[in-house]
N, C-alpha and C positions, 0 to 999 in steps of 0.2 A: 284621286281623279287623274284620267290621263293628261299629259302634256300638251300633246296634240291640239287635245279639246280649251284648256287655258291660254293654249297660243293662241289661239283663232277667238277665243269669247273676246281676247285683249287688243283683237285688229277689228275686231267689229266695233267694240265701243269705239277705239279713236277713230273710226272709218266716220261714225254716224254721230259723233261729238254729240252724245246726249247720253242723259242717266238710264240707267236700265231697270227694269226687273220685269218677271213675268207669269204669266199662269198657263195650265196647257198639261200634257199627260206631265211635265216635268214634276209637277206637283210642287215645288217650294217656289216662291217669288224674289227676285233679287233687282236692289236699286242701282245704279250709275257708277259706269268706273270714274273711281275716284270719290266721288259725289253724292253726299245723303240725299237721301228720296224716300219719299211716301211715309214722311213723318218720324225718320230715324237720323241720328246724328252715329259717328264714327269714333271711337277712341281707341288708337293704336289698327290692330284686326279685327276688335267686336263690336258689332253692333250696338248700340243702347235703347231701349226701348223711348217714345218720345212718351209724354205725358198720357194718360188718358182723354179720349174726348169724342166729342162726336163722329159720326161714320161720314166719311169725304168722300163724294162722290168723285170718278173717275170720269176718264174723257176719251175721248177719240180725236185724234188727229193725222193728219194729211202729209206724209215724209217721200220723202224718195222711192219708197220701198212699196208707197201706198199709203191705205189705213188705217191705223194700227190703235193700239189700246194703249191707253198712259195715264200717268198717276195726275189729281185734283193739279197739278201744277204745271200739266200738260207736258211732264218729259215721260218719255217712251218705254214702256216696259217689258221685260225681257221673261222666260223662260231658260230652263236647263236642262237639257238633255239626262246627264246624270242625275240629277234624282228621281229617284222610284215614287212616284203617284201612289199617296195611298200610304205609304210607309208612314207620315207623322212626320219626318224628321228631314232634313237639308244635307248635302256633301258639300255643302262651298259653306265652309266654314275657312277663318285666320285670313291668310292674303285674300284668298277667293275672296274672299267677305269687304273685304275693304276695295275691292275694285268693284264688287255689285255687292251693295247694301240690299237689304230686304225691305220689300215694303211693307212699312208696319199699318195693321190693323188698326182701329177698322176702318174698313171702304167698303163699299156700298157701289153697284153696278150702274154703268152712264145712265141716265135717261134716255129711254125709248130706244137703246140697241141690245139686240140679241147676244149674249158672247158665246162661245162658243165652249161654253160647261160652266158647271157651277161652282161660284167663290165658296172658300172654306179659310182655314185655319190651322195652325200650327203651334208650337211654342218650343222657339229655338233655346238653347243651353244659357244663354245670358239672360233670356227672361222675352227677349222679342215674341210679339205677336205677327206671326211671319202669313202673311196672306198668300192662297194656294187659288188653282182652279185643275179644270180638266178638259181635256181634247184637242189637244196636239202631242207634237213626237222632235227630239232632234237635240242638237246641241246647243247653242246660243241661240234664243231667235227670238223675233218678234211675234205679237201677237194679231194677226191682221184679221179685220173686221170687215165683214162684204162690203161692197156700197149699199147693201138694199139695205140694211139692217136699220137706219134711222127712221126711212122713211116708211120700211113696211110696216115695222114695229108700231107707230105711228096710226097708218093710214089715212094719214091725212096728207094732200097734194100741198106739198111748199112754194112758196109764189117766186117766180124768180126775180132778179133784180137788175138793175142795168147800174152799171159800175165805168166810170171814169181812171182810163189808164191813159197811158204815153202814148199807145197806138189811136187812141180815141174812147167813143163811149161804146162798150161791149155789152153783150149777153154774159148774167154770171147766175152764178146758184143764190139759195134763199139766206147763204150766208158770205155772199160776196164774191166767191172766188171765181176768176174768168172761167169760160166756159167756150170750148175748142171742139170744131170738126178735123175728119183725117181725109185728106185726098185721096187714099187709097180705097177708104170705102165706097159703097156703089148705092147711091141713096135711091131706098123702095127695095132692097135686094132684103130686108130684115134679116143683114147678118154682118157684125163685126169684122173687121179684116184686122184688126189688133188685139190681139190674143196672146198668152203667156206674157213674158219680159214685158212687150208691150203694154198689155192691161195693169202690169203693175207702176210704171212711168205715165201710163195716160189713165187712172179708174173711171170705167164707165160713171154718167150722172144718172143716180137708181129713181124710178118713176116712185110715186108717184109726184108731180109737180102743176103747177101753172103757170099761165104767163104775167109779165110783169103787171100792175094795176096800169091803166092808161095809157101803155105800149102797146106799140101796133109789129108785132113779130115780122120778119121775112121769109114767113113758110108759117105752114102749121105742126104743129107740136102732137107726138106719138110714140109711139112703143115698138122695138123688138124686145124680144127671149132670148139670151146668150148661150150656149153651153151649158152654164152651170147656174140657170134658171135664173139668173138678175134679168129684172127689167130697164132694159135701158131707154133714156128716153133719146125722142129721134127731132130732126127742126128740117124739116121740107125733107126726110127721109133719112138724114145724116144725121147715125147716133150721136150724141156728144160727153163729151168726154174734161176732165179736170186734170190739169195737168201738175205731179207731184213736185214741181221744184218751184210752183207757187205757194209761199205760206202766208200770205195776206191778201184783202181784198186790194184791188189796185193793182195788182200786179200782174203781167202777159208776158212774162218770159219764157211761156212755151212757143209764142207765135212766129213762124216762120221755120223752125226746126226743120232739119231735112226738107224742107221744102214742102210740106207736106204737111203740117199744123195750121190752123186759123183759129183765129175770134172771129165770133160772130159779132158784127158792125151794127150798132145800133144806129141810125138818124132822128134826128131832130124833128120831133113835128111840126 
C-alpha cells in the first residue's frame, strides 16, 4: 500500500480519537487505530476472530464530521480506499491491521436507516469474518449517513422534545439533542445558506417530525428541499439544524458561535 495513504489513515484516527472500520466501494471493513472493534481482539498484527454469536446491530452516530455509521458500540467506522470492491480479500493486513482491526461479522444493518450499499462478507487469512459494503470511493473515510435516512426510512414524524441546558430550556430533537437556527438564513426564502463544510458541522434536522406533546412552539413547524433532496425541517421559516460538537442531550455548545448560532428558547407555561 502507498505511504502516503498509511500517513494520512494514521492522522485521521488520532485526529478523530475513535475506532475505525468501514464499508463503501473500499470493500473490506477495518476497526480503530490501535483498538479492537466490532467484536475482534488484536495479537501482535492479526486480527482474531471473536467467538461466534449473534448479528449486532450497528448504529449511527453524530461526530464532527456529521453522521456517520459505527459498530453496536457506537465507535466509528471507516472504509479503505485501497481495497478493490468485490475482490474477496483486504490490503491492510500486519501493521495496517493493528491500527484498523476489522470488524468482525456478523452485524446486521441500523434500524430504520438506509446505508448506502449492501453488507456482505469476507474471510480474511487468520480466519476473520471481515464485514464489507458498497458505494463509496477514497482513502480513509467515514461512512456518512443523510440525516433523512431514520426518519424517511421510518415515515413516521418523531415528536420533539424540550431539553434543559445552561443556556436554559431549548428546542431539541426526538432524541434530545439541541436544536439551532443560522442567522444567515432568510426564513420563508425555502433555502439553506449553509451548505458544504457547513452542512457537515451544522446537519440539517430531516422532516418528518412534531411538536413537543404540550408545548406551545414559537412559530409553526415546515419543510424546505435542500439541494440534494433532504427535507429539512423549518420553525417560523428558519431551517434547523444540530450542531456536531454536541454529543449528548443537555448540551448547547453550538450557541452563540460566530455570532450566528441559536437555540431555540423554550418558556415556561
Amino acid at each position: 500500500m502507498r505511504n502516503p495513504g498509511w500517513a494520512g489513515a494514521a492522522l485521521i484516527a488520532a485526529a478523530l480519537t475513535v475506532t475505525a472500520c468501514g464499508t463503501g466501494s473500499a470493500g473490506g471493513a477495518y476497526g480503530g487505530y490501535g483498538t479492537p472493534a466490532g467484536g475482534t481482539t488484536t495479537s501482535g498484527s492479526q486480527a482474531r476472530p471473536a467467538s461466534p454469536g449473534p448479528a449486532t446491530a450497528l448504529k449511527t452516530e453524530t461526530t464532527r464530521v456529521g453522521r456517520v455509521l459505527a459498530s453496536s458500540r457506537g465507535l466509528t467506522l471507516y472504509y479503505y480506499g485501497e481495497d478493490k470492491p468485490g475482490s474477496g480479500t483486504s490490503v491492510c493486513t500486519g501493521a495496517c491491521a493493528t491500527a484498523w482491526p476489522p470488524l468482525a461479522a456478523p452485524v446486521k444493518a441500523p434500524s430504520g436507516v438506509r446505508l448506502p450499499g449492501p453488507l456482505g462478507m469476507i474471510t480474511r487469512p487468520g480466519g476473520v469474518k471481515q464485514v464489507t459494503g458498497d458505494g463509496i470511493g477514497g482513502f480513509w473515510h467515514v461512512i456518512k449517513i443523510h440525516a433523512t435516512a431514520t426518519a424517511a426510512a421510518t415515515g413516521q414524524a418523531a415528536a420533539l422534545k424540550v431539553t434543559h441546558t445552561k443556556v436554559g430550556r431549548v428546542l431539541a430533537s426526538s432524541r434530545g439533542l439541541t436544536l439551532y437556527f443560522y442567522g444567515e438564513d432568510k426564513p420563508g426564502s425555502g433555502t439553506s445558506a449553509c451548505t458544504g463544510a457547513c452542512a457537515t458541522a451544522w446537519p440539517p434536522l430531516a422532516a418528518p417530525v412534531k411538536a413537543p406533546s404540550g408545548v406551545r412552539l414559537p412559530g409553526k413547524l415546515g419543510v424546505i428541499t435542500r439541494p440534494n433532496g433532504v427535507k429539512q425541517v423549518t420553525l417560523n421559516g428558519h431551517p434547523l439544524y444540530f450542531y456536531a460538537g454536541d454529543k449528548a442531550p443537555g448540551q448547547a455548545a453550538g450557541n452563540g458561535i460566530e455570532g450566528a448560532w441559536h437555540v431555540i428558547k423554550i418558556k415556561m407555561s
